[in-house]
C-alpha positions in Angstrom: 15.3 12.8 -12.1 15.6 9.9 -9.6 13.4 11.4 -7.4 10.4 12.1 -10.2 10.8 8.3 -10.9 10.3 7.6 -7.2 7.2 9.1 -7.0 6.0 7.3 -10.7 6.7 4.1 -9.0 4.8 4.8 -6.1 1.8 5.7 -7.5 2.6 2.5 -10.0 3.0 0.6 -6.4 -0.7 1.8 -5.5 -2.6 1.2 -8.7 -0.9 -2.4 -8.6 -1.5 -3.3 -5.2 -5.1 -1.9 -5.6 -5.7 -4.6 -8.2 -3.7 -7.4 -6.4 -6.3 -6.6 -3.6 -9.5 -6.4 -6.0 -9.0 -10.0 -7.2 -7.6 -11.1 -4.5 -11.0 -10.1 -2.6 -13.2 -11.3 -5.8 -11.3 -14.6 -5.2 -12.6 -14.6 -1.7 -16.0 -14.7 -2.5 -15.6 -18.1 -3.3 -12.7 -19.6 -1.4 -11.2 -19.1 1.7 -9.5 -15.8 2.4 -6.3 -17.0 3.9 -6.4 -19.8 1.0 -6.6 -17.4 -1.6 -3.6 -15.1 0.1 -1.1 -17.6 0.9 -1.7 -19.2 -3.0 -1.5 -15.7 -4.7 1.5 -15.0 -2.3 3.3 -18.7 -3.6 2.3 -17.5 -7.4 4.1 -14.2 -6.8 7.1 -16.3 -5.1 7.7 -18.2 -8.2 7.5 -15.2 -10.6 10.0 -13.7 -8.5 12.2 -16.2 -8.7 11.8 -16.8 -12.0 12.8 -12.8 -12.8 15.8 -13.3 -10.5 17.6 -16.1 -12.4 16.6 -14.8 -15.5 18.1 -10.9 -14.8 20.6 -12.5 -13.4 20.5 -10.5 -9.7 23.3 -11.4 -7.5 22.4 -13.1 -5.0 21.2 -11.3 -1.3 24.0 -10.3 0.9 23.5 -11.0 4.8 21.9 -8.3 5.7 19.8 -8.3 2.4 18.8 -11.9 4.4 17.4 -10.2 7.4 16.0 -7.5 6.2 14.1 -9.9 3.9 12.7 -12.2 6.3 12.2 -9.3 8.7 9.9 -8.3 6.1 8.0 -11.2 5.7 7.5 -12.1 8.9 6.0 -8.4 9.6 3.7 -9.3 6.5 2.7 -12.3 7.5 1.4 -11.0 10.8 -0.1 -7.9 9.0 -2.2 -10.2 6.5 -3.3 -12.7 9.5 -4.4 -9.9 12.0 -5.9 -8.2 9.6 -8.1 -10.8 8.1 -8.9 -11.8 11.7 -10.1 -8.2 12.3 -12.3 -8.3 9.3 -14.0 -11.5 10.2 -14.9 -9.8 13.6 -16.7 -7.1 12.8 -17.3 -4.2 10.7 -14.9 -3.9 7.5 -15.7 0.0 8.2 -13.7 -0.1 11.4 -10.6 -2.5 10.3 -10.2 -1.3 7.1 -9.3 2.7 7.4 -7.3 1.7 10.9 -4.9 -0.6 9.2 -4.8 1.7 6.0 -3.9 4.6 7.6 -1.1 2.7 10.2 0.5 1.4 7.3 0.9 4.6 5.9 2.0 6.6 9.2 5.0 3.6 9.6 6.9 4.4 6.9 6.3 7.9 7.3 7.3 8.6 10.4 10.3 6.9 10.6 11.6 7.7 7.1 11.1 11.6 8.1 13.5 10.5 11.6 15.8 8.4 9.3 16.0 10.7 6.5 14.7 14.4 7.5 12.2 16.1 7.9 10.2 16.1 4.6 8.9 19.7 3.5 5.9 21.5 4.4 4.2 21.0 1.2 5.0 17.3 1.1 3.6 17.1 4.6 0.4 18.2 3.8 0.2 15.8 1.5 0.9 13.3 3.7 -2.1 14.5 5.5 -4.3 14.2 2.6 -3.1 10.5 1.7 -4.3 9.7 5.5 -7.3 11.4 5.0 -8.1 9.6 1.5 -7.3 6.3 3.0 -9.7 6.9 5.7 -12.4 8.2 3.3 -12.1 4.8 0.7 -12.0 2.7 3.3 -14.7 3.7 5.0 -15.0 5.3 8.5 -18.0 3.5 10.4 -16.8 2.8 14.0 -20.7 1.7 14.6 -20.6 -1.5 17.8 -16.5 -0.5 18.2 -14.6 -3.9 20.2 -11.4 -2.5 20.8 -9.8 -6.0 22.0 -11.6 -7.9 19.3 -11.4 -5.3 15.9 -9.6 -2.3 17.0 -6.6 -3.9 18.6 -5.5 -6.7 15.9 -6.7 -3.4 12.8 -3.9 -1.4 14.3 -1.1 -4.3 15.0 -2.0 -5.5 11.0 -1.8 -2.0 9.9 1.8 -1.6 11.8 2.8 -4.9 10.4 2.3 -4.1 7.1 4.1 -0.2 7.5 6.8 -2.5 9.0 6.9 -4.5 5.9 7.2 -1.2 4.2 10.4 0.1 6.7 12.0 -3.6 6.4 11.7 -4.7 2.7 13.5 -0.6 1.9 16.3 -1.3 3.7 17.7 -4.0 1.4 20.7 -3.6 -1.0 20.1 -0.4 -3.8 19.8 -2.9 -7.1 18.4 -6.3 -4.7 14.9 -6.4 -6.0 13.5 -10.0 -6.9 15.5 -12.0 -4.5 14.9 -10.1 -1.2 11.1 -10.1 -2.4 11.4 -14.1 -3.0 12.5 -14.9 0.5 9.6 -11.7 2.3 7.9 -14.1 0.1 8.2 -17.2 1.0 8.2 -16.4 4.8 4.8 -14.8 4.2 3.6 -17.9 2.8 4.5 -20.0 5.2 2.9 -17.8 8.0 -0.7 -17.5 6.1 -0.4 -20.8 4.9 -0.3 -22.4 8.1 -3.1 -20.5 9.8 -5.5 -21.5 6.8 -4.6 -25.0 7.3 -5.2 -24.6 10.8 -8.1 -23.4 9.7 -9.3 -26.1 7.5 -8.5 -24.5 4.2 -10.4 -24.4 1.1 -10.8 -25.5 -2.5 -10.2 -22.3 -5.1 -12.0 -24.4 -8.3 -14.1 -21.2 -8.7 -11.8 -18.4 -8.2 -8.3 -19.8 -9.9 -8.2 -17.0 -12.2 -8.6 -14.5 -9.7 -6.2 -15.9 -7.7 -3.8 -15.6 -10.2 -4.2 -12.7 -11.4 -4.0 -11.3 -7.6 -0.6 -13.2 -7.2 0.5 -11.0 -10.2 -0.4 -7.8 -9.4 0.3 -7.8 -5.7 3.8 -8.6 -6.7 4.1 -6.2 -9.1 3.3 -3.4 -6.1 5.8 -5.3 -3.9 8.7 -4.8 -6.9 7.4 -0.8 -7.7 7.4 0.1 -3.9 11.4 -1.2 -3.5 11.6 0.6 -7.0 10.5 3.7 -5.5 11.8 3.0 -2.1 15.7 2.4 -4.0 15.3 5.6 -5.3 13.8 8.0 -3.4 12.7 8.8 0.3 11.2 6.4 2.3 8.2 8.5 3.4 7.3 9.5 -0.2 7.4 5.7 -1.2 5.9 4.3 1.6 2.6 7.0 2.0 2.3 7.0 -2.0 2.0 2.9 -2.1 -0.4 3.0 0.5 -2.7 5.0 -1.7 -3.8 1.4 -2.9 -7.1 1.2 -1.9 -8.0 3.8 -4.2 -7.5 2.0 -6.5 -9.5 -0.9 -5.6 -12.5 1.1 -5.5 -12.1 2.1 -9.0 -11.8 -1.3 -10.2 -14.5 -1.9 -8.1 -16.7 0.9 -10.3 -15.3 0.0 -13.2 -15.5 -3.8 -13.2 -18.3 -4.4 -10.9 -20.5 -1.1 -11.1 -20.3 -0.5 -8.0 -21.5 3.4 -6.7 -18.3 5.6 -5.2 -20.6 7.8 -3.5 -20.0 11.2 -2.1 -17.5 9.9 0.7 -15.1 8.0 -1.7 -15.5 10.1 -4.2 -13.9 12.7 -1.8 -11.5 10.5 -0.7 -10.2 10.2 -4.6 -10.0 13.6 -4.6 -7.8 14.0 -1.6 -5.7 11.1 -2.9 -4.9 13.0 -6.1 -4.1 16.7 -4.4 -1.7 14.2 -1.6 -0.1 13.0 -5.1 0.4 16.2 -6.3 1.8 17.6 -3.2 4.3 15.1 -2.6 5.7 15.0 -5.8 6.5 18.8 -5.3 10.2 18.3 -3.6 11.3 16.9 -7.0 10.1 19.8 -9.2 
């Protein structure tokens, strides 16, 4: 039972992470990129705490602490290297490098952590990392390996790090240890947009917001899925998130999947399938 429920949240991780990420790009079309991040990240800080002294969660125990800022530190990093590998080059290159690392964190050291998961939830492992790849795109056209390859792969182990870190918290600990991954985050992107220069966001507030929202409602389904399940199963399912995008990107913009990303769905549903079959 707990198990089936891991694997719902997941997927409910993905789809809300995917949108988090669709507005939160929308938004950047008008506004800087770390400006839009580190206020969608403050929006989902306040929501958190807001949930946690109106659940009444007890408050995070020591470790709970350093776990939690572990987490946001490795976040922080992911969303700055990332972003810087983006505004180097070719999306095609950063994008399906990152995806795919954050993925293979989680994965790897939940199977050494937890087991070995079984063959059939392997392959589907497989075919998350190849659906990643295919969404994201897979042009490695005028590859820099020190200027887009190198900081791709150190966000994408941030962010699987984020996914390792954040798990390890107390069983029942949800809003709390979020707020203070949170609140590290924002700090750390905050500071390099001001660095920066910033930006205004008078065109893209709602967007903003509404990526705040939904990028901390993936945050709260992965530890939902994470408390109550394997670690590779919640970490490789929540990573499916840019599948999502794409279909809000078709749905809400038009915008053609084309035979590679339609694949790429494809694969993402069969790894779903798969890795859901240890809790039939």
């Amino acid at each position: 039972m707990w198990e089936q429920l891991s694997a719902v949240y997941g997927v409910a991780s993905a789809v809300s992470w995917g949108a988090g990420d669709f507005y939160g790009g929308y938004a950047s079309k008008k506004a800087s990129v770390l400006m839009v991040v580190a206020v969608s990240q403050a929006i989902g800080l306040a929501l958190l705490l807001i949930f946690g002294i109106a659940s009444g969660e007890k408050p995070p125990t020591t470790s709970d602490i350093y776990w939690s800022a572990s987490a946001g530190f490795f976040s922080g990093l992911g969303i700055t290297l990332y972003y810087a590998a983006l505004s180097r080059g070719s999306m095609g290159l950063a994008a399906p490098v990152t995806g795919v690392l954050t993925a293979a964190v989680p994965a790897l050291t939940g199977s050494f952590l937890e087991g070995a998961p079984t063959s059939l939830q392997a392959i589907g492992f497989l075919l998350a990392f190849v659906s990643i790849f295919l969404v994201t795109g897979n042009k490695f056209d005028r590859l820099d390996v020190k200027r887009q390859l190198a900081p791709a792969a150190a966000a994408g182990l941030g962010f699987g790090l984020f996914l390792v870190t954040i798990g390890q918290v107390t069983p029942g600990h949800y809003y709390y240890p979020l707020a203070l991954s949170r609140f590290i985050t924002v700090s750390m992107v905050l500071a390099a947009s001001l660095a920066k220069g910033g930006a205004s966001l008078s065109n893209s507030r709602l967007a903003t917001v509404a990526a705040g929202v939904f990028d901390t409602g993936g945050s709260f389904f992965y530890l939902l899925a994470r408390q109550q399940g394997r670690l590779d199963e919640a970490g490789v399912l929540s990573s499916l998130y840019p599948v999502s995008t794409v279909l809000l990107a078709k749905t809400v913009l038009g915008e053609k999947l084309g035979k590679q990303r339609t694949t790429g769905i494809l694969c993402a549903a069969a790894a779903t399938a798969l890795i859901q079959t240890a809790n039939i």
